[in-house]
C-alpha positions in Angstrom: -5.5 -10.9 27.2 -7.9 -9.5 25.0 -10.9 -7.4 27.3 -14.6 -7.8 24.8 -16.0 -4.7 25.3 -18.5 -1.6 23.5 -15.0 0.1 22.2 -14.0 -3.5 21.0 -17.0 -4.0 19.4 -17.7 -1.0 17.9 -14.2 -1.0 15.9 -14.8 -4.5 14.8 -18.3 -3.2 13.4 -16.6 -0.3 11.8 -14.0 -2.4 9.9 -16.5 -5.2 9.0 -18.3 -2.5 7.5 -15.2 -1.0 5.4 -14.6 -4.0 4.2 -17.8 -5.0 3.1 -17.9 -0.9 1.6 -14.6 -1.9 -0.3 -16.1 -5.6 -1.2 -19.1 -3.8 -3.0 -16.7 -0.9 -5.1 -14.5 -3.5 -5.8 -17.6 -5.4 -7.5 -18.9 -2.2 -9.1 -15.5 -1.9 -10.7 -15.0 -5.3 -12.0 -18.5 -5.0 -13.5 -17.6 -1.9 -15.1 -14.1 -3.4 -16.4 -16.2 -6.8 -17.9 -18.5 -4.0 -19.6 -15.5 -2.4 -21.2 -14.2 -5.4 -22.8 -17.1 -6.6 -24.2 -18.3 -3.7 -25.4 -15.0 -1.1 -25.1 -17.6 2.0 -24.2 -17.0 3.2 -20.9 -19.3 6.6 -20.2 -17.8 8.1 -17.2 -13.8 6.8 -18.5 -10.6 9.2 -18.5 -10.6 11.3 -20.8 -7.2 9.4 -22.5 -9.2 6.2 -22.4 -12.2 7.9 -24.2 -10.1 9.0 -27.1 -8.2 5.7 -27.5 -11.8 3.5 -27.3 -13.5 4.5 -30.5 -9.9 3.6 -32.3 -9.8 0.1 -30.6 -13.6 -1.1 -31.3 -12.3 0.1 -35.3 -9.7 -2.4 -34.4 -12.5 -4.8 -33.3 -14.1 -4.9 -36.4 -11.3 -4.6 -38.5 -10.3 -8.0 -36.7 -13.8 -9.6 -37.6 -14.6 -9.4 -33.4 -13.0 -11.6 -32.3 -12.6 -12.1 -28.9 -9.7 -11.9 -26.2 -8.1 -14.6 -26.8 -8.4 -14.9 -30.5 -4.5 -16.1 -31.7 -2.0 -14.1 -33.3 -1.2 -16.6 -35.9 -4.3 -16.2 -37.5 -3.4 -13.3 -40.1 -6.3 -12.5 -43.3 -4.5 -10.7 -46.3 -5.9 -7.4 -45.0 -4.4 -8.1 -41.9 -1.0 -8.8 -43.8 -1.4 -6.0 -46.4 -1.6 -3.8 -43.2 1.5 -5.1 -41.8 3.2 -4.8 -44.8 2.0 -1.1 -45.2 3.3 -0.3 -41.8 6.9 -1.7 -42.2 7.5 0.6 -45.7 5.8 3.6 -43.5 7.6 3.3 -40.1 10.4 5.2 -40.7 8.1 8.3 -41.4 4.9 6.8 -39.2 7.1 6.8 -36.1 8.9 9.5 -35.7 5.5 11.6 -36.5 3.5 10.0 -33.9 6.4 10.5 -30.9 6.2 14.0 -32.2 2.6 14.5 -32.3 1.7 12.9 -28.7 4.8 14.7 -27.2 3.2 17.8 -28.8 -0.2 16.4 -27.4 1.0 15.9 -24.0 2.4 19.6 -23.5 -0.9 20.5 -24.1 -2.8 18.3 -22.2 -0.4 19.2 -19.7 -0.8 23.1 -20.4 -4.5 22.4 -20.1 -4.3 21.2 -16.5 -1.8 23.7 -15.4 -4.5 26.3 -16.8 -7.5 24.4 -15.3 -5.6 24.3 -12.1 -4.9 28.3 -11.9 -8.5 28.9 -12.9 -9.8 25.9 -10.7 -7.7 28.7 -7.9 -8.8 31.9 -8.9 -12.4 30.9 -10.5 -11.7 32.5 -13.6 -13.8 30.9 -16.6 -11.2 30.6 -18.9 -11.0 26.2 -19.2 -14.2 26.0 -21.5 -12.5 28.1 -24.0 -9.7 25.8 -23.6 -11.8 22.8 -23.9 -13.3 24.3 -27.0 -9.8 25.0 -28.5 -8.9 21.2 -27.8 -12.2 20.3 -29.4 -10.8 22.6 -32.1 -8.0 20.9 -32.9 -9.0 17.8 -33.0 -12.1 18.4 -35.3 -8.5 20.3 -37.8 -6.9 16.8 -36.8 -9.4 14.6 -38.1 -10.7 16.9 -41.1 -6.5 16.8 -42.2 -6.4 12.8 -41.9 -9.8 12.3 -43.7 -8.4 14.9 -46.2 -5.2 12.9 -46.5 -7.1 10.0 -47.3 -9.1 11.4 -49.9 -12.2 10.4 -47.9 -12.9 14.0 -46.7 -14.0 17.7 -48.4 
């Protein structure tokens, strides 16, 4: 037998109200997530999300825009020319890009471990790191535009 009294009541108030809290982040989220695949721009996304986001809505428009569920059957000639491209460059393409986001992830990983010591000891030694990241990839991108004859 269940007694109804203040206690009872007052932990049935307090859970109705964490779930309504949870209802209403749950909400905010799934707005934010509808925003992100209209529009893949998310301001306050992880920092990996943020760097793969301007490459997908290239991807987007390289597509024509078309939507989620746009078939995979449907294939232009650029869309084929790309594909084609891809299959004679994979053997060098690959093994580049398992090198370079190994290489990226030490770093990112070097980056935290140095954020974390400084976080601990209140150095101010993480915006120089941030600035050497921004470094390398401003070198990053000035070598790919340079490759493609599009750059100085």
């Amino acid at each position: 037998m269940v007694q109804d009294g203040p206690d009872t009541l007052a932990a049935l108030r307090a859970e109705l109200d964490a779930a309504r809290a949870a209802a209403a982040a749950a909400a905010q989220d799934a707005a934010v997530l509808a925003q992100l695949t209209e529009t893949l721009r998310w301001d306050g996304a992880p920092r990996a999300l943020q760097t793969v986001l301007p490459l997908a809505r290239l991807l987007r428009r390289v597509r024509g825009g078309a939507g989620l569920h746009a078939g995979v059957a449907d294939r232009g000639p650029s869309r084929r020319i790309a594909l084609r491209l891809f299959l004679l460059t994979r053997p060098v393409s690959l093994p580049l890009a398992r090198r370079l986001h190994r290489l990226l992830g030490r770093l990112l990983e070097k980056e935290s471990m140095l954020s974390q010591r400084d976080a601990a000891t209140g150095s101010a030694v993480a915006p120089a790191t941030a600035e050497l990241m921004h470094s390398i990839e401003a070198a990053m991108l000035t070598l790919a535009l340079q490759r493609r004859g599009e750059g100085p």
